[in-house]
C-alpha positions in Angstrom: 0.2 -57.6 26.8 0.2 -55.3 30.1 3.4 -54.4 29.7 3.2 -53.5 25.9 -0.1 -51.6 27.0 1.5 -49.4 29.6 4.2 -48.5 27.2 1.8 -47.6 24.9 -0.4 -45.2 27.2 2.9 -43.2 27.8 3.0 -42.4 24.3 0.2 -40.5 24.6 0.3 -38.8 21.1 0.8 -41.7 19.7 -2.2 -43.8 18.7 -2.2 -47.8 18.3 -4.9 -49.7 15.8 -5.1 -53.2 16.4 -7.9 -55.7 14.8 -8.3 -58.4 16.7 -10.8 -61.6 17.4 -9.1 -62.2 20.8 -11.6 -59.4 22.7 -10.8 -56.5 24.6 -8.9 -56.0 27.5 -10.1 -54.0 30.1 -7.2 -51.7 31.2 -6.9 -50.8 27.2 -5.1 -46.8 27.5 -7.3 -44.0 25.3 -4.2 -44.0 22.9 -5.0 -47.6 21.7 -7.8 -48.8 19.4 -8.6 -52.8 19.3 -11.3 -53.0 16.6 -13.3 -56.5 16.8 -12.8 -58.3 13.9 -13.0 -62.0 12.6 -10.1 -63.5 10.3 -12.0 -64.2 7.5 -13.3 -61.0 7.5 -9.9 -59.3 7.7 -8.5 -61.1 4.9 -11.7 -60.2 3.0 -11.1 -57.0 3.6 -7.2 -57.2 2.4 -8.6 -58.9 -0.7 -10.6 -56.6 -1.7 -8.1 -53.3 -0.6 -5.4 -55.5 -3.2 -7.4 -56.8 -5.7 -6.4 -59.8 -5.0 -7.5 -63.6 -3.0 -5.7 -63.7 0.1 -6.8 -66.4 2.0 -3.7 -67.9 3.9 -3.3 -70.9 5.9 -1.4 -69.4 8.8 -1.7 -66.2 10.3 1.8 -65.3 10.7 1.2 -64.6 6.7 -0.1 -61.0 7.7 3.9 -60.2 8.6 4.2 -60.2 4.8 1.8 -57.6 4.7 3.4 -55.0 6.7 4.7 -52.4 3.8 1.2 -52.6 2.4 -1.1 -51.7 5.8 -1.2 -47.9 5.3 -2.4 -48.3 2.0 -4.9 -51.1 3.2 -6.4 -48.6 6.4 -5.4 -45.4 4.4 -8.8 -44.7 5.7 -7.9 -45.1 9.3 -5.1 -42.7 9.0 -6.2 -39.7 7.4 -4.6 -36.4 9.4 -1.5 -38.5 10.4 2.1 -37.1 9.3 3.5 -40.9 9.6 2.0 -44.0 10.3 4.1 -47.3 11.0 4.1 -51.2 11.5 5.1 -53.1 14.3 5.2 -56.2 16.9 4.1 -56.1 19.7 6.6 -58.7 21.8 8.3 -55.2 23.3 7.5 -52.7 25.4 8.4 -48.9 24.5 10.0 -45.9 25.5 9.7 -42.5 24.9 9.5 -42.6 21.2 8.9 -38.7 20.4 12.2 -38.3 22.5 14.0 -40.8 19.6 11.6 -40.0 16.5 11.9 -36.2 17.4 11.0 -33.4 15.3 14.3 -33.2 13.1 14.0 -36.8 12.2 10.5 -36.5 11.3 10.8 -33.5 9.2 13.6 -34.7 7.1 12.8 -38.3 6.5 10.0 -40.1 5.0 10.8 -43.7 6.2 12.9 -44.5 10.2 14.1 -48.0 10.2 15.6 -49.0 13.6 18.0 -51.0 11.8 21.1 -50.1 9.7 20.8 -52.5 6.9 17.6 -53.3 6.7 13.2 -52.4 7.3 13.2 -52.7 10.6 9.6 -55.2 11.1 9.3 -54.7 14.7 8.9 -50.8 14.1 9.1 -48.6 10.7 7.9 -45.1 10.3 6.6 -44.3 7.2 5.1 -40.9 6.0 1.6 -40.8 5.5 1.8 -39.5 1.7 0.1 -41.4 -1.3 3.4 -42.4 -2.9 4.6 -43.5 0.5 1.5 -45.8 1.0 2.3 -47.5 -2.7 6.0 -48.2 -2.1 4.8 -51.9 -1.2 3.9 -51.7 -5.3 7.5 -51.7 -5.9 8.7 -55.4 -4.2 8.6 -57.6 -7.6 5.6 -59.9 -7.9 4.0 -58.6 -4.8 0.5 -59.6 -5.7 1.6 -63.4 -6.3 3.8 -63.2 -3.3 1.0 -61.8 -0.9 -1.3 -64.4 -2.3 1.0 -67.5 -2.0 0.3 -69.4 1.5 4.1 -69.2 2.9 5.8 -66.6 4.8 8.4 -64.4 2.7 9.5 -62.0 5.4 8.9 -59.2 3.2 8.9 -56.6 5.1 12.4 -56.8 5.9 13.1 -58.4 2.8 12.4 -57.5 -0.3 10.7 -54.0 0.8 14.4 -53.2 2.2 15.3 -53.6 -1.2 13.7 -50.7 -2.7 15.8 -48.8 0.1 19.0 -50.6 0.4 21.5 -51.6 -2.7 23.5 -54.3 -2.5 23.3 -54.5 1.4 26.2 -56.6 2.1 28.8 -54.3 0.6 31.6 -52.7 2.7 30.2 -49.5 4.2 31.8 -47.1 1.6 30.5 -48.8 -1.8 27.1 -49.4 0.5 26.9 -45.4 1.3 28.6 -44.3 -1.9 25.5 -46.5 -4.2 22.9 -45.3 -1.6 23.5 -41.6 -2.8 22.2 -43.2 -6.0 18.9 -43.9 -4.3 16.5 -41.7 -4.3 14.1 -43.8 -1.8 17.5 -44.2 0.3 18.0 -40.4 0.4 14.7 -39.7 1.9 15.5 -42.7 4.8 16.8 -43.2 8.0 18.8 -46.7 8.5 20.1 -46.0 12.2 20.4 -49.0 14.4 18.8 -48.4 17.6 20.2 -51.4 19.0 16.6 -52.5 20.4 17.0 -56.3 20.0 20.2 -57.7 22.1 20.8 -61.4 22.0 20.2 -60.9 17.7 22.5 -61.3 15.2 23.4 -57.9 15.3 26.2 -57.0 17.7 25.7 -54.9 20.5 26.8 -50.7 20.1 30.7 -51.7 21.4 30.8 -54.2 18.3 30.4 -57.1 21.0 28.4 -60.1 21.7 28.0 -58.4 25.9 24.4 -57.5 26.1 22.6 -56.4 28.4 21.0 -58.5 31.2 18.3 -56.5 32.7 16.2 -53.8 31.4 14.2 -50.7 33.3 11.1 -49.7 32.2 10.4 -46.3 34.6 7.8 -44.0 33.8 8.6 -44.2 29.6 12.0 -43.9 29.9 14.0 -47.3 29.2 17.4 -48.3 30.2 19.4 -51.0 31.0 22.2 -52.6 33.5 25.0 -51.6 31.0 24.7 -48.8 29.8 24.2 -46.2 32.3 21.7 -43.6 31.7 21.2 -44.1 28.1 17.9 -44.4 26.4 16.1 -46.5 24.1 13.0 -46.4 21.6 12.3 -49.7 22.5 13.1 -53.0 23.8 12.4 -56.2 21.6 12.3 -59.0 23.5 11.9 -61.6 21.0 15.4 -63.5 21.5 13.9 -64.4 25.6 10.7 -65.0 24.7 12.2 -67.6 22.0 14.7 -69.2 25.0 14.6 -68.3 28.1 10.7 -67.8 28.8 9.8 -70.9 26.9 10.2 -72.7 30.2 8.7 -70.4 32.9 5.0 -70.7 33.9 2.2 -68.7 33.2 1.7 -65.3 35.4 -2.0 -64.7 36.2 -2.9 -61.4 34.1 -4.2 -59.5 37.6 -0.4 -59.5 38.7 1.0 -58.6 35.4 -1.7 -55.8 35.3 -0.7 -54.9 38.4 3.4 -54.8 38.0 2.3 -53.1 34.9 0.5 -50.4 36.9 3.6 -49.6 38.8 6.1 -46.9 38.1 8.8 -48.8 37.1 9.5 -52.7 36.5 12.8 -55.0 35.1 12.5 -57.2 32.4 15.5 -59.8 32.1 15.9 -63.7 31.6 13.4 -64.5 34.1 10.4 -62.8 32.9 9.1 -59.4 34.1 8.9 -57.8 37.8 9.0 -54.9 40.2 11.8 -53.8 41.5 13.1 -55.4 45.1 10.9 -58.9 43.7 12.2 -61.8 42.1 
């Protein structure tokens, strides 16, 4: 969670809304909200923004609710141009520098991905239709409401978007100018995931092995002085991490402090340390 932090902070314009029951961190940057909040009140609190009983079993039901959160806090967002869902099991880079102010101006969704909603990170303008696009996945109120996970955010939301996703890439492109939804999106792969299923930019399975974080700007041992939005480091924490120890929070808050840090198979650290 340092780490994530940091990347937030140098973000600056950027601002994060969390709601939690797991307290408040004390080196929280300006640019991130954590609003107290207890489950059962949350998903009281979905209920009644849906109109409908959501009382899951398991947490990790709340991915499901990803399309839907900007109309749920459409309160919380008032005088944004765009507001987004994400993980947070990454750590950022300079995202104005990706989402600049072409991208933003012609699009109404970003998806990281090429074929599909991008859950770790979607932009979404803050408009009234945008907000009810969730409306559109079929069933949705009996699909929020059931107790198991249906991944709908990269699902069936990508859906609405995407046609007949698996086609070859000229009937895909050819139906997507069909699409109104898909004419006012951006599928781009940012290739912010290695290990995935997804290949890496040179079409192969060679990815990356250690990753820079230095002052917002993020690269990697491969690929010279390229930059990326963000690194996703869900296929490590899944593998590799799974068998390291625990790092005392003071000396992740402190690597985190530092201008620059690596992330690779063996967890985060400064440069010159192991």
């Amino acid at each position: 969670m340092p780490f994530f932090l940091e990347s937030c902070r140098h973000n600056p314009d950027i601002h994060w809304l969390l709601f939690s029951d797991c307290g408040s961190p004390g080196y929280l940057p300006p640019n991130v909200c954590i609003e107290p909040m207890k489950k059962s009140d949350y998903y009281q609190l979905v209920s009644d923004r849906l109109n409908i009983d959501f009382k899951p079993s398991s947490p990790y039901k709340l991915c499901d609710l990803k399309p839907a959160l900007g109309f749920i806090h459409a309160d919380r967002i008032q005088g944004f141009d765009f507001w987004a869902f994400g993980d947070i099991d990454l750590v950022y880079g300079n995202l104005r520098q990706y989402f600049n102010e072409a991208r933003l101006k012609r699009y109404h969704l970003l998806s990281t991905h090429e074929r599909r909603v991008s859950g770790h990170l979607c932009l979404i303008r803050n408009t009234e239709r945008e907000r009810r696009l969730f409306m559109r996945i079929d069933n949705w109120r009996e699909r929020f409401t059931r107790d198991e996970h249906h991944a709908l955010d990269e699902g069936a939301f990508s859906r609405i978007f995407l046609w007949r996703k698996n086609f070859p890439t000229p009937l895909f492109n050819l139906l997507g100018k069909f699409n109104p939804s898909r004419r006012r999106s951006e599928f781009t792969e940012a290739f912010s995931t290695p290990g995935g299923c997804i290949k890496w930019h040179d079409a192969s399975s060679n990815f990356p092995q250690r990753w820079f974080w230095r002052d917002a700007k993020l690269t990697n041992d491969q690929d010279g002085e390229r930059t990326f939005p963000y690194f996703h480091f869900v296929c490590w924490k899944r593998n590799e991490w799974a068998s390291l120890g625990e790092i005392e929070t003071a000396d992740m808050q402190r690597m985190a402090g530092k201008s620059g840090w690596v992330i690779d198979a063996s967890g985060f650290h400064t440069e010159g340390e192991p």
